[in-house]
C-alpha positions in Angstrom: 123.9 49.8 137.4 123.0 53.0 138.6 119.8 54.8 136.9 120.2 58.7 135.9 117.9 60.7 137.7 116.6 62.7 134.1 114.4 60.9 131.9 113.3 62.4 128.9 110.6 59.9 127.8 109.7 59.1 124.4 108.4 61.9 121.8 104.6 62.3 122.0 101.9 64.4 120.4 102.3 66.8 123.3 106.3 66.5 123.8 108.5 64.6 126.0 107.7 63.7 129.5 110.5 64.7 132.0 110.6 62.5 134.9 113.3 63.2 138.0 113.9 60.4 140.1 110.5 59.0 138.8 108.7 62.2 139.9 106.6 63.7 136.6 107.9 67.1 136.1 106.1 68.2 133.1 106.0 67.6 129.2 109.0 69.4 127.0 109.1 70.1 122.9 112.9 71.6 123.2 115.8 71.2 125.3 115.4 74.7 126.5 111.7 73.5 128.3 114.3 70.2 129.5 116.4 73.1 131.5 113.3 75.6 132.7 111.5 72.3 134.3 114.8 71.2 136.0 115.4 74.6 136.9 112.5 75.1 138.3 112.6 71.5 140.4 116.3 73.3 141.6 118.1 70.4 140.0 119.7 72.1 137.0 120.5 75.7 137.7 123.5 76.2 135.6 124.1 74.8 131.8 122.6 71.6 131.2 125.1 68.8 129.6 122.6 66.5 127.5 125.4 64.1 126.9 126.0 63.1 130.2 124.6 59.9 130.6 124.9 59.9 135.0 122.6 63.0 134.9 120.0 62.0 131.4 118.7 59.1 129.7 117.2 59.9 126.6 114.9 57.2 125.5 113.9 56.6 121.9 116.6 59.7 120.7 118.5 61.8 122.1 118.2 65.8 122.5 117.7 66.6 119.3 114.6 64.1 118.5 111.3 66.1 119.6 108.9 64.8 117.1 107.1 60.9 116.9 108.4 59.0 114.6 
């Protein structure tokens, strides 16, 4: 099985780690930060669909979990 090239890691004290083909791209605490990293990496440059599970995997909730549990 093919793995998506987004992962949002798990919630942290300092936000979500965003990882693009297992390159670190930075920490997140929204989905708008989600979209400026990737835009800024030139992999997202239009609207960002955080459903779809070829482009993200959302570990440990999905994009509306930003806080540890």
């Amino acid at each position: 099985m093919k793995r998506a090239p987004v992962i949002v890691h798990p919630p942290s004290s300092g936000g979500r780690r965003v990882t693009l083909n297992g390159q670190d791209l930075g920490r997140a605490l929204r989905t708008g930060d989600v979209a400026a990293i990737l835009r800024r990496a030139g992999f997202c440059t239009t609207k960002c669909v955080w459903d779809d599970t070829g482009i993200f995997e959302w570990r440990d909730g999905g994009p509306d979990v930003w806080l540890m549990p």
